[in-house]
C-alpha positions, 0 to 999 in steps of 0.5 A, a space after each residue: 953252740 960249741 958248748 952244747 955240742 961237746 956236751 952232747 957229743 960226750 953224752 951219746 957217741 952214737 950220734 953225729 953232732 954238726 954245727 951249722 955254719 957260714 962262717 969259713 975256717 979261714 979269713 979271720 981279718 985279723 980278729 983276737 978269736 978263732 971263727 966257729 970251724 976252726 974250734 970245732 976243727 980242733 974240738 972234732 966237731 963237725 961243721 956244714 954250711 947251710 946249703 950242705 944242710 940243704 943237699 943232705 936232707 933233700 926234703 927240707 923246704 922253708 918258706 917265709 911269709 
């Protein structure tokens, strides 16, 4: 996802390119990586958690059956 975000944020500057993420920039119990938010901090790529994707675009509806 990251790749292709950079790729595509160096191709059309235009555009807002987001990653959609639950992970949290903090909390990384002890693990050898950093979580996505945390690259894409330093990278200046933009992340939203699904329910600020939700409250952005009001009229998405996703239904399971």
């Amino acid at each position: 996802m990251i790749i292709y975000a950079l790729n595509e944020k160096s191709k059309n500057k235009d555009i807002d390119i987001m990653i959609v993420t639950e992970e949290t920039e903090t909390g990384n119990d002890h693990k050898a990586f950093k979580k996505i938010p945390a690259i894409c901090k330093i990278l200046d790529i933009n992340t939203m958690t699904l329910r600020e994707l939700f409250k952005k675009y009001d009229g998405i509806d996703i239904e399971f059956k």
